[in-house]
N, C-alpha and C positions, 0 to 999 in steps of 0.2 A: 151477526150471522143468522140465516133463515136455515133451520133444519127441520124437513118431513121426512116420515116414515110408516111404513104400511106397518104399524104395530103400535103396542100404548109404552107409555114413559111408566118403565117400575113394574118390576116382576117378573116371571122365569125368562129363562130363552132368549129372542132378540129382545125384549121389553128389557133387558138388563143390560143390553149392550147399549141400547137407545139412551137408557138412563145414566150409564157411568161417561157415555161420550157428551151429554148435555150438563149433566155435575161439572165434567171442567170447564166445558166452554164457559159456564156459568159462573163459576170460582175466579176463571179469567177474566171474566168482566165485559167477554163480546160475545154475546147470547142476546138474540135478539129477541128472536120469535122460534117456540118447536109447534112444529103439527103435524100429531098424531091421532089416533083413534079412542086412547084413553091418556088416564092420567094415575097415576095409581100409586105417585109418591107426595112425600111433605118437602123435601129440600128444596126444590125449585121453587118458586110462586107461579101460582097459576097463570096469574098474569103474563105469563111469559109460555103460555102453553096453549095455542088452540085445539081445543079436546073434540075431534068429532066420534064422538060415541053416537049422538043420535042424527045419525047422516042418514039420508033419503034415499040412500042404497037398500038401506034394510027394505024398502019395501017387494024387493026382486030377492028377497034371502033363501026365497025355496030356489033358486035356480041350483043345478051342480055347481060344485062349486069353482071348478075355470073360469065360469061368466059370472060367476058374483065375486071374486077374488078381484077377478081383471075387472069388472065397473067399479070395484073399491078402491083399488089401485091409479083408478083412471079420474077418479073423483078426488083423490086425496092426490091429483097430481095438479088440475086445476084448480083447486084452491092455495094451493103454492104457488103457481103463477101469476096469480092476480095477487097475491102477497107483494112477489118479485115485481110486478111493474107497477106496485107503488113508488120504488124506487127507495125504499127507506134502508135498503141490504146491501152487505159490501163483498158476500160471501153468499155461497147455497151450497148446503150438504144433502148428499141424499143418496138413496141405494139402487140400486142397477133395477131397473122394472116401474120403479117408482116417478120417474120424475122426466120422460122424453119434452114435454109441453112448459115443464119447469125451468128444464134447459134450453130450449129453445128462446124463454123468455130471457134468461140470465145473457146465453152470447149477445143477443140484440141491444142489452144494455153494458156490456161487457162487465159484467159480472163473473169473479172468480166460482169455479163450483171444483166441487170435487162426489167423486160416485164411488160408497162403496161396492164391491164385486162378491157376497155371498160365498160363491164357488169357484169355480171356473170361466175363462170365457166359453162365452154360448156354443161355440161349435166344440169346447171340450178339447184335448191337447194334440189333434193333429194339426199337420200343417196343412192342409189341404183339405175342402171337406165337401164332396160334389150330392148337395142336395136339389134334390127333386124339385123339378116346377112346381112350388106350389100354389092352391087357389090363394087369390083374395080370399079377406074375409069374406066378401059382398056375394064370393058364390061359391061358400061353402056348402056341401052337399047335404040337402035334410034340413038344414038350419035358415030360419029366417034371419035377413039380411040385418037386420036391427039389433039382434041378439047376437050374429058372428061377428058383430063389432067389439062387442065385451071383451073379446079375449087376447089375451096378451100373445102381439104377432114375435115372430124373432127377429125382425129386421126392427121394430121397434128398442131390443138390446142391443144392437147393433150401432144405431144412430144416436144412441145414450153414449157409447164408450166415446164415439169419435165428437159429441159437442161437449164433456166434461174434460174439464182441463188435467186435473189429477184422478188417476183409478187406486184405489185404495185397494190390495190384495192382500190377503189372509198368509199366503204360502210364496214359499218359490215356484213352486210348481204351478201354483194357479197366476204367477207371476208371467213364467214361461209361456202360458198358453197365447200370453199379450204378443211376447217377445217375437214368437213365429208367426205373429201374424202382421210384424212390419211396427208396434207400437212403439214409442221411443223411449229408452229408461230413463228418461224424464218424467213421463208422463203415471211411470207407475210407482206405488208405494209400499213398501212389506208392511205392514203392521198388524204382527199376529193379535190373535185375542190374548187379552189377560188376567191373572186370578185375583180376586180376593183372597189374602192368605192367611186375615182374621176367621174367617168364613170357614175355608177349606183347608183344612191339616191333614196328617195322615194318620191315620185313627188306629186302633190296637189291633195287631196282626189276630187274623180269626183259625180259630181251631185246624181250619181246612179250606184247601186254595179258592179264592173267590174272584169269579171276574164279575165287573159290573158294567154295562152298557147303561149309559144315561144320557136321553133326549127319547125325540120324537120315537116311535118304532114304523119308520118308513124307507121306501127301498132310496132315497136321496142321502139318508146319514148311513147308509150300508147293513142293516139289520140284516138282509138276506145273505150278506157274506160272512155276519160273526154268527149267525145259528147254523150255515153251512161249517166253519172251521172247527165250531163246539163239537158237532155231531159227528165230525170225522176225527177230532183228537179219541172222544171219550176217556177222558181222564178219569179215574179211579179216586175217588172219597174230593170230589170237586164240585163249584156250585156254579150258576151262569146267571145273574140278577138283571131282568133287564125292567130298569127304572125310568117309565114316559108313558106317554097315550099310547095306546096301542090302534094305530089306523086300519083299515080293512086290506089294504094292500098287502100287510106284513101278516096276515092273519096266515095264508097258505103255505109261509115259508114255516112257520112256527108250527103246521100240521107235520109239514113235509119230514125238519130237522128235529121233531121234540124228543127230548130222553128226559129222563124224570127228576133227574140234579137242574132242570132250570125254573126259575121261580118268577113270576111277571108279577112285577110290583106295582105297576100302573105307574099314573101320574104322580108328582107328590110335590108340595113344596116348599123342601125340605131334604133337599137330594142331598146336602153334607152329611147326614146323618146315616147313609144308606153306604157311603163310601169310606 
C-alpha cells in the first residue's frame, strides 16, 4: 500500500490519525511506502516513510496561506504519483484534497484507492447546490495567473470522489451528503475516529461543572457556536476550557461571547490531562 498525507506521521491532531492508520497497515504486513511531511514516530522504520520536511515549497512560505497550503498539497500529490507509476503498489490511500493527480495515476494502472472525506461532501448536505460561474484560476481577479494556480479549486474535490473507488466517511451524516448526490453504498464507508483508552480515561469529577473544547479554535471545528451557546447558557459557578491554537478567525467570536468563567488554555500536548 502507498499512503500520502498532507501532515507528518506521529503527533497531535491528523498526525495521529496518519500514525495509528500506518501502525496497522504496518503490523499487517502491507505497508509499503507513507509520504508525508514529517515523521515524528519510532514504530515504523523510516525506511518505509518518505519524509518531506524540506520540500521546495518552503521557498513560497511567505505566501497566505491558501496558495502555500494548496502548492503543498499539490507537491505532495505529485510525488505520490510518480511513486504509483512505478507500479510497485497494489493499493493508494489518501485524503479528499490531497491526491486528484495520484488518482488519476492509480485508475490508469487500475489500481485500488480509497480517499478519506475529513468532513462533508464539498457542497455540504444539500441536495441541490446552484453555484455561481465561477472564474478559472487563470483569471482570477487581482491574482497572477501562476499563483491562482496554487489554490485548491472545488471541482478538483469533486473529481477525487468520483476516480477513488472507496470514500471513507467519519459520520452518517457526512455519509448522507454522498447519498443525495447519487453515490452508491458501495462506494462509501462509516469509519468513525477512534480512542486510545490507555491514553484517555475519565478523570476525577471537578469541584464545579467543566466543559472542555479541545482542537484547533477555528470556525471549521465550530468554536463560534460553542462560545455563542456558553454565552447564552451563563451558567452559574461553571468553567468553559478551550484547549488548541487559538487562529485569528476565532479571535472576534471570543471578543464578541467572552464572560469571565472561560479559560484559553492554548495549545498543549498533553490534552488527556486537561480532560
Amino acid at each position: 500500500m502507498l499512503y500520502s498525507i498532507f501532515a507528518r506521521i506521529g503527533g497531535s491532531g491528523l498526525d495521529t490519525d496518519a500514525f495509528e492508520t500506518l501502525r496497522a497497515s504496518y503490523r499487517g504486513g502491507f505497508l509499503g511506502k507513507a509520504i508525508a511531511y514529517d515523521n515524528r514516530q519510532k514504530e515504523i522504520p523510516a525506511s518505509l516513510i518518505h519524509s518531506l520536511r524540506w520540500h521546495p515549497v518552503r521557498l513560497i512560505s511567505f505566501f497566505d496561506r491558501p496558495y502555500y497550503y494548496g502548492a503543498k498539497k499539490k507537491y505532495l500529490d505529485w510525488v505520490a504519483s510518480r511513486h504509483l507509476a512505478t507500479g510497485r503498489y497494489d493499493l493508494f490511500h489518501s485524503w479528499s484534497g490531497d491526491c486528484l493527480r495520484s488518482l488519476q495515476v492509480a485508475k490508469q494502472r487500475r489500481i485500488p484507492s480509497i480517499v478519506e472525506i475529513p468532513t462533508w461532501h464539498r457542497d455540504g448536505g444539500k441536495k441541490k447546490v446552484d453555484w455561481p460561474k465561477s472564474q478559472s484560476a487563470s483569471k482570477t481577479p487581482g491574482v497572477p495567473t501562476w499563483k491562482a494556480r496554487l489554490l485548491l479549486q472545488r471541482k478538483r474535490f469533486i473529481e477525487e470522489y468520483q476516480l477513488a473507488d472507496l470514500l471513507l466517511v467519519l459520520s452518517r451524516k457526512a455519509a448522507n451528503t454522498f447519498r443525495i448526490r447519487g453515490f452508491p453504498e458501495e462506494k462509501l464507508f462509516y469509519l468513525p475516529r477512534g480512542v486510545d483508552v490507555e491514553r484517555f480515561k475519565p478523570g476525577e469529577r471537578p469541584a464545579k461543572f467543566r466543559a472542555v473544547f479541545s482542537g484547533a479554535l477555528i470556525k471549521r471545528k465550530g468554536i463560534q457556536h460553542v462560545l455563542e451557546a456558553w454565552h447564552r447558557l451563563n451558567l452559574p459557578d461553571a468553567e468553559l476550557w478551550l484547549v488548541g491554537h487559538v487562529h485569528d478567525e476565532a479571535k472576534p467570536f471570543l471578543k464578541q461571547f467572552w464572560r469571565d468563567n472561560i479559560r484559553v488554555v492554548g495549545f498543549v500536548r498533553d490534552p488527556e490531562n486537561y480532560l
